[in-house]
N, C-alpha and C positions, 0 to 999 in steps of 0.2 A: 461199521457194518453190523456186529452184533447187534449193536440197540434197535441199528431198523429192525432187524429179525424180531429181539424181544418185543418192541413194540408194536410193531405192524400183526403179526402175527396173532390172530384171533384163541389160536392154541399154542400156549406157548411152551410145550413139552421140547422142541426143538432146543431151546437155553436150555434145559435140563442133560436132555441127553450129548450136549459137548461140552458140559459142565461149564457153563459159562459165568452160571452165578458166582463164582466164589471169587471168580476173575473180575467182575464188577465191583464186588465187597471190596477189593484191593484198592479199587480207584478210589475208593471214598474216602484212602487215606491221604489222595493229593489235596493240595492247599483248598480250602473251602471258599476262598473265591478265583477259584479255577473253574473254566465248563467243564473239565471232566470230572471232576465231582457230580456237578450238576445233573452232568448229562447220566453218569452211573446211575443216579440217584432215584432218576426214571425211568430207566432200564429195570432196574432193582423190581421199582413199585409195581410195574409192566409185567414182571413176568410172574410176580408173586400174586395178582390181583385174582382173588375167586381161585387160585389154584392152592390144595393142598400139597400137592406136591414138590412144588416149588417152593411152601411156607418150610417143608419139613428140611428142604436142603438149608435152605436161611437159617435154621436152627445151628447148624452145624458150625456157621462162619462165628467171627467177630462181633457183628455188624452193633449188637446192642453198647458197646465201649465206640464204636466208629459214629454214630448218631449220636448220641449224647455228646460226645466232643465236639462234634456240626453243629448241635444248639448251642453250643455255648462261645461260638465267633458271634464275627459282626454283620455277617452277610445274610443282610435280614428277610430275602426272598428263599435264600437257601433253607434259613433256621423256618419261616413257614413251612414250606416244601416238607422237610424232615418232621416237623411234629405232624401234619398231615398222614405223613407216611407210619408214623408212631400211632397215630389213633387208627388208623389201620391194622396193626399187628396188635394192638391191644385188645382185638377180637379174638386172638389166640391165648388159650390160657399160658402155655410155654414161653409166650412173651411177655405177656403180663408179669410173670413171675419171674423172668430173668430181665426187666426193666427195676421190678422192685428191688431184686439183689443187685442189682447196678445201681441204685440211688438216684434213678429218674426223679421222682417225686423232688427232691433240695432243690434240682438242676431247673424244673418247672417253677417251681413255685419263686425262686429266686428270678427267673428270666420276666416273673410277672409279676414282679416286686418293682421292675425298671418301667421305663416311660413308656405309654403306649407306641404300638408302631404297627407294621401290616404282615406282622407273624403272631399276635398275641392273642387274634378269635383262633388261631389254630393251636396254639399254647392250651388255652384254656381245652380246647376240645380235646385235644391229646388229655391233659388229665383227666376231665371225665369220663373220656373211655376206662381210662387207667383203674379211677376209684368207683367203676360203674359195677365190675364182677371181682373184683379186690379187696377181701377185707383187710388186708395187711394195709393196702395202700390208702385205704381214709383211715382207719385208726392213724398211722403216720402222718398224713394231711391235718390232722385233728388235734397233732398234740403241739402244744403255745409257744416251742420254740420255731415256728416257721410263722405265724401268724396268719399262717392264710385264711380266715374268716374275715379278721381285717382288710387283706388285698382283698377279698371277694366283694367284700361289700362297699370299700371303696373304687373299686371298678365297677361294680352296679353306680355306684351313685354316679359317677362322670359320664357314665354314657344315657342315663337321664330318659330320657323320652326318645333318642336319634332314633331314629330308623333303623339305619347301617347298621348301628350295633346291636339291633335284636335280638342275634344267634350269640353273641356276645354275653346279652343278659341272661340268656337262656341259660346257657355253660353255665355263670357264675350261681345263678338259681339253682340250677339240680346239681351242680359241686356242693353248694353248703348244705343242701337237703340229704346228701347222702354220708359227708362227710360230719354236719351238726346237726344230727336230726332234735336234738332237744331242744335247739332252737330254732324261732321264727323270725327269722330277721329279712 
C-alpha cells in the first residue's frame, strides 16, 4: 500500500509526513533478488524525484552503504535500476559527496571492468554524473591504479558504430573528457 501512495501520488509529501521513507530504506536491506527490494527501490526513487524534501530525509538514512551493496550482487536488472537511481542523487551535492566518502567510484569502475550486460549504459551514466560536479571524484577516476581510461576506451571501442550503444559512447566520451582532459583519445 505505501508504494501505490509513493508512487501514484503526483505530490508526494504524504511519504514524508508518516515518515515512510526510512521504512522503505530498510527494505533495501532484504535479499537483492527479492521484489521487495525491487519494489522499495522505486518507491524510494518515486517519492524522492523533483522533491527536495524528501532528498533531505534520504540524507538522514543509510541508503548510500544499502546501494552500493545492491551494485555489487548479481541481480543485473536490480544493479541497473540502482545506478539509475545513483545518477539521480548525484544531482545533489550532499550525495555526491557522501557517494565519494563511500568509495562509489572503485565499486563503479570495477562493475565496468566486467562483461558487458544491461546495467552498464547506466553504470557509466551513474559515474558521469558522479565526476560531472566532483572534483575529488575524477581526480580519483584519474589516478592508474583503477585504469579506467583503459575501460573507457576499450568500451568505446566495442560498441564501434552500434546504435544501441550511442548514450553508451557518449558516457564514455564525456567521462574521459572530464576525467583526462590532457588527453584526446
Amino acid at each position: 500500500m505505501s508504494m501505490q501512495v509513493c508512487c501514484v501520488d503526483p505530490q508526494p509529501q504524504p511519504g514524508i509526513e508518516f515518515n515512510i521513507l526510512p521504512e522503505l530504506v530498510k527494505l533495501l536491506a532484504y535479499p537483492p533478488n527479492s521484489k521487495v527490494c525491487s519494489k522499495a527501490l522505486y518507491a524510494i526513487s518515486c517519492l524522492c524525484r523533483n522533491n527536495d524534501d524528501s532528498i533531505k530525509h534520504l540524507e538522514a538514512t543509510n541508503i548510500v552503504e544499502l546501494l552500493i551493496k545492491i551494485l555489487q550482487e548479481s541481480d543485473e536488472k536490480l544493479r541497473a535500476k540502482t545506478a539509475f537511481f545513483l545518477s539521480c542523487l548525484s544531482n545533489y551535492d550532499n550525495f555526491r559527496e557522501a557517494f565519494y566518502t563511500a568509495n562509489m567510484i572503485p565499486t563503479l569502475i570495477n562493475l565496468l571492468d566486467k562483461e558487458q550486460d544491461s546495467s552498464t549504459e547506466h553504470l557509466l551514466s551513474a559515474l558521469r554524473a558522479q565526476v560531472y560536479k566532483h572534483v575529488q571524484s575524477r581526480v580519483q577516476c584519474a589516478s592508474k591504479e583503477y585504469n579506467l581510461k583503459e575501460i573507457l576506451i576499450n568500451r568505446r571501442d566495442l560498441y564501434g558504430s552500434k546504435g544501441e550503444y550511442e548514450e553508451a559512447k557518449e558516457h564514455c566520451d564525456k567521462i574521459l573528457a572530464l576525467c583526462f582532459p590532457e588527453d584526446k583519445s
